[in-house]
C-alpha positions in Angstrom: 25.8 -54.2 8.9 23.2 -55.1 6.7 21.8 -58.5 6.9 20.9 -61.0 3.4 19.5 -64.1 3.3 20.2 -66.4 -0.1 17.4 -68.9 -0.6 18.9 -71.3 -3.0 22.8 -72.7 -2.9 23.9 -73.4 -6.1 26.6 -72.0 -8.6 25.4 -68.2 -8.9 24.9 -67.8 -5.2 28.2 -69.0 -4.3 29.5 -66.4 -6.8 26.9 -64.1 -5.3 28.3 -65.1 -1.9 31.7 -64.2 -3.1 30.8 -60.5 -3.5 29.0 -59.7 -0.6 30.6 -61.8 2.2 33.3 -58.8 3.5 30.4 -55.8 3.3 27.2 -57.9 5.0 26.0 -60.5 7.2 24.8 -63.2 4.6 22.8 -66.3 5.8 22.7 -69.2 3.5 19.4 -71.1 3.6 21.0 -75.0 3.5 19.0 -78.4 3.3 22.2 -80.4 3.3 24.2 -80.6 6.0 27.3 -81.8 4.2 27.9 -78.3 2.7 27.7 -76.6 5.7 31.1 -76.9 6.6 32.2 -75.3 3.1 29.3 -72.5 2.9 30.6 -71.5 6.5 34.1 -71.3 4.8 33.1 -69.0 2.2 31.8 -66.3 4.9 28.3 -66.9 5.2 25.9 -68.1 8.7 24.3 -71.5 7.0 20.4 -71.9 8.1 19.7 -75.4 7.9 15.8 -75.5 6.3 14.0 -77.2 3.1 11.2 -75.3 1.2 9.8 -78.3 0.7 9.2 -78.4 4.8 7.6 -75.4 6.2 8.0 -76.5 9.8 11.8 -76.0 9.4 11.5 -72.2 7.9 10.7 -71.0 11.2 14.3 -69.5 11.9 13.7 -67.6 8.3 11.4 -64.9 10.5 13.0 -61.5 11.0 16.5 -62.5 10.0 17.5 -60.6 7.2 17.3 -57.0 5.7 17.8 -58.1 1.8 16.4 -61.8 0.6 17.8 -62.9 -2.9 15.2 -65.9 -4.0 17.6 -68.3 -6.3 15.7 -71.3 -5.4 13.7 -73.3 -8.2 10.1 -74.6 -7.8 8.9 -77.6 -7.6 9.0 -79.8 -10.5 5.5 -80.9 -10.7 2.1 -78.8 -10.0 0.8 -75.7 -11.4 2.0 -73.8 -8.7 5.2 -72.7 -6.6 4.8 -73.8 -3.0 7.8 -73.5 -2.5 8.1 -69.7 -2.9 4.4 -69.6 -0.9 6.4 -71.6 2.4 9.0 -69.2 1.9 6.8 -65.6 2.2 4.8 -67.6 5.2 7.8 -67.7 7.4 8.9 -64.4 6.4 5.9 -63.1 7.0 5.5 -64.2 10.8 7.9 -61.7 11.9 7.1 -58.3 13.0 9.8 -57.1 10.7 9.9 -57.8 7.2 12.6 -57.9 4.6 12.9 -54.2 3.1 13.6 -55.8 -0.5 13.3 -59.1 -1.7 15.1 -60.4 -5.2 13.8 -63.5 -6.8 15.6 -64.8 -9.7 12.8 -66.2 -12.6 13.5 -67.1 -16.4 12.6 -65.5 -19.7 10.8 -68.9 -20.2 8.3 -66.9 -18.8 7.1 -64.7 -22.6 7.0 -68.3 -24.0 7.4 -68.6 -27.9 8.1 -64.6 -29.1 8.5 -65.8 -33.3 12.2 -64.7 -33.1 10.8 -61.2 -32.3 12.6 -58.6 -30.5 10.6 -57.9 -26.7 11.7 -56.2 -23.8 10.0 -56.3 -20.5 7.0 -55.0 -21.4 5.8 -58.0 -23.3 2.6 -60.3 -22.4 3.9 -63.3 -20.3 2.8 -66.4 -22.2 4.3 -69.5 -20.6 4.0 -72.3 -22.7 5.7 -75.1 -20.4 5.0 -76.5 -16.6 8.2 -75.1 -15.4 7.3 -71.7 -16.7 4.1 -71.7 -15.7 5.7 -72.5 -12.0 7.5 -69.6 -12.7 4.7 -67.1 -13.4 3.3 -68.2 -10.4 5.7 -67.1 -8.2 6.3 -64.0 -9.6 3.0 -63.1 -9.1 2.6 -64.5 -5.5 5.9 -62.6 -5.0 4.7 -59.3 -6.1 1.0 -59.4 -4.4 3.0 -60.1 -0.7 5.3 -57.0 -1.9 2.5 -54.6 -2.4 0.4 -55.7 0.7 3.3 -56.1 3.0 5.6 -52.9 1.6 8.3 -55.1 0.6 10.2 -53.9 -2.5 9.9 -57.0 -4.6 12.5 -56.7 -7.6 12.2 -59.9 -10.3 15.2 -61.3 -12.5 14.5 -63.0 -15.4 17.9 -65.2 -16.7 18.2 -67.0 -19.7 20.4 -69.7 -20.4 22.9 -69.1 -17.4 26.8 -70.3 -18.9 30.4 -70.6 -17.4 33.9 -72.0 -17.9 32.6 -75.1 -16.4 28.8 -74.6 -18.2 29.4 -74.5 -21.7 27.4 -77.8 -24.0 30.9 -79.5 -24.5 29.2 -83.0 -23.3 26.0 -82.1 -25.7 28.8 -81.6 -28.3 31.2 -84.3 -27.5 28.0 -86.5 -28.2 27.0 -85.4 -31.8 24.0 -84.3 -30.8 22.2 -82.2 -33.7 21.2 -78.8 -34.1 18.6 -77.7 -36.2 18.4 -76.5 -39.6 18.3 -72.7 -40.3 15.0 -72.5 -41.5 14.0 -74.8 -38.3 15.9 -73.0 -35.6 15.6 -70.7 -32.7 16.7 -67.6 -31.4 18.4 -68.0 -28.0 19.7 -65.5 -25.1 22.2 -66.1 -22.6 24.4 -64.3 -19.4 27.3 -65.9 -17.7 27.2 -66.9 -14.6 29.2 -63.9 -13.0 27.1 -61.6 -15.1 23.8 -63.0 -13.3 25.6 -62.6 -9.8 26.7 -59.2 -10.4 22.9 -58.3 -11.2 21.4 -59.8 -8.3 23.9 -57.7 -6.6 22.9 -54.7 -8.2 19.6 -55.4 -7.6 19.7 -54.8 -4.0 20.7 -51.2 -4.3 18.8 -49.9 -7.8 16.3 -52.9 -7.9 13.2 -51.2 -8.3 9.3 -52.1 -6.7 7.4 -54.5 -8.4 9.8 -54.1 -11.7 10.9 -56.7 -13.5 14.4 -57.0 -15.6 15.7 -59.6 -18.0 19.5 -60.4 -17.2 20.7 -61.0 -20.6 24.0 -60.0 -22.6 24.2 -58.5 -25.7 24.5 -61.5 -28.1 21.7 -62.0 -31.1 21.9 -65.4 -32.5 20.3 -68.8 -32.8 20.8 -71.5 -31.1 23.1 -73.7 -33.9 25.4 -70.8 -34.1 26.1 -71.3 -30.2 26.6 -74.5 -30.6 29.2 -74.0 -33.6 30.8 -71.5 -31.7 31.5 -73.4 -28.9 32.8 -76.6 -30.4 35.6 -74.1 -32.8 36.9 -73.2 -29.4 37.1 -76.6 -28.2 38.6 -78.3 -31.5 34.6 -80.2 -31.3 33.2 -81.4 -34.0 30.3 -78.9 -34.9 26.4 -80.4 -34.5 25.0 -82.5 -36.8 22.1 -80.2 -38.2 18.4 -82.2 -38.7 14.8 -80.7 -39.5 12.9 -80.2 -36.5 11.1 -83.4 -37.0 14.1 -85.4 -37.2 15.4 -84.2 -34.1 12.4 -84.7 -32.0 13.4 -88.7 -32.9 16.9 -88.6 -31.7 16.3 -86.0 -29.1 14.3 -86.3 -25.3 11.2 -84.5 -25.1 13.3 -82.1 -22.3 16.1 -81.3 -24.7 13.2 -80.5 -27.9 11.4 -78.5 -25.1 14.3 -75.7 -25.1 14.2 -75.7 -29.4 11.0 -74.7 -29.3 10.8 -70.8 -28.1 12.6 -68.3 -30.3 13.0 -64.8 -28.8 15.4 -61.4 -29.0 15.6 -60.2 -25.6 16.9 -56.8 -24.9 18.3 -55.6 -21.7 18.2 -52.0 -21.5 16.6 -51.7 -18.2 19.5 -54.1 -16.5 22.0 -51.7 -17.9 20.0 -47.9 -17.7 18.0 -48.9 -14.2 20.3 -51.6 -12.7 23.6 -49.2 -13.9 24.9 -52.9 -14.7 28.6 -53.3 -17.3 28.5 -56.1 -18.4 31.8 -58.0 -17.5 31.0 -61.1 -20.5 28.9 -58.6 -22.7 28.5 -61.4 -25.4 29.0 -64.7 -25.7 32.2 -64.8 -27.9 33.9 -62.7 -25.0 32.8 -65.9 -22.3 34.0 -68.4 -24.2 37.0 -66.7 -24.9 38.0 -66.7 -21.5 36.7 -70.6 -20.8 39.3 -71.4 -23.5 42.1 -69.1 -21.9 41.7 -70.6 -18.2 41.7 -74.2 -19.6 
């Protein structure tokens, strides 16, 4: 039976979880021990370990076949350490991971212009977080290539579900921004982002890269809009870009700022993925029908 380690515990790898638990062994690297209990429920072996400690990643060494690499970096610091601790306990063993599947963003091509890019365009992040980002997907690669490990890298957009859509943002009168102001945005539901990282593991290919995204084109305000008409919201308040930088924390503006059309031909040709939300109408449609 093959053997996967998920590095990282939150929403998509429990829906990850979900799909592989009957057809593999998964371990669930855990820093809390209060969801151990539940985790163990749900079919996987929990590892109790924190990135942040590399004394504790010594179980990681030789335990899996597969690793799928959800876990965020750091929040500070030009650099992921955390993804460095991780590869230094894999590495000790005398048998590495075959493939390894980290989940990035598409923060990573920074501010496209509202262009349309695929894969092939220059990484320019133009935040910290990105920047973290890039970082790791370049350690990541580098170990692949000198260690043989198939490294396969996922880069997710704004990740949505039932219980991830901006109702709170809109139930706040927050604003949008003007047309003229206003950004093109990308997005794939949460099952959507599972499913890849699940494809990945059989078609993922070495060293590629992939951006999980559906098939929607619009900007950000429109999202907005289209959300609070399915939730009887009142639609944003829309302001000029200067406005809203006033009202709004420099977090929230930070996410206004990068237009870009992604496509996602190679998650559907390479990764043979069908799309089960292929746009965003068709995931908010169902959030409205299961509430």
């Amino acid at each position: 039976m093959q053997k996967i380690l998920i590095v990282g515990s939150g929403d998509v790898a429990r829906r990850i979880l979900s799909r592989l638990a009957r057809r593999a062994r998964v371990y669930a690297l855990l820093r809390d021990a209060d969801r151990v209990q539940a985790w163990r429920k749900a079919g996987a072996t929990p590892v109790l370990a924190d990135l942040d400690d590399r004394s504790s990643l010594r179980r990681l060494a030789g335990l899996a076949d597969v690793v799928l690499h959800l876990a965020p970096p750091p929040g500070e610091g030009r650099q992921d350490k955390r993804t460095r601790h991780l590869l230094a306990a894999l590495g000790k063993a005398e048998s590495l991971p075959r493939r390894l599947i980290y989940v990035s963003t598409t923060g990573v091509y920074g501010d496209c212009a509202g262009a349309q890019i695929d894969e092939t365009r220059h990484l320019n992040p133009e935040s910290s977080r990105a920047g973290r980002r890039v970082d790791a997907e370049r350690v990541l690669r580098d170990w692949g290539r000198r260690n043989g490990v198939a490294i396969s890298i996922l880069r997710a957009p704004g990740i949505y579900a039932a219980d991830r859509l901006p109702v709170e943002r809109l139930s706040k009168g927050l604003p949008a921004l003007v047309a003229e102001d206003d950004v093109y945005t990308n997005h794939i539901h949460a099952d959507d982002l599972a499913a890849a990282c699940v494809a990945a593991i059989r078609h993922g290919g070495a060293g590629r890269a992939y951006n999980v995204v559906d098939d929607s084109d619009m900007k950000m305000a429109e999202y907005f809009d289209k959300v609070a008409d399915a939730f009887a919201l009142p639609r944003p308040p829309r302001l000029t870009r200067a406005a809203a930088a006033a009202q709004l924390s420099p977090v929230q503006m930070s996410f206004m700022r990068e237009s870009r059309r992604i496509g996602n031909r190679r998650l559907k040709n390479e990764l043979r993925l069908r799309l089960a939300f292929p746009t965003v109408d068709v995931g908010i449609a169902a959030a409205k029908a299961a509430r």
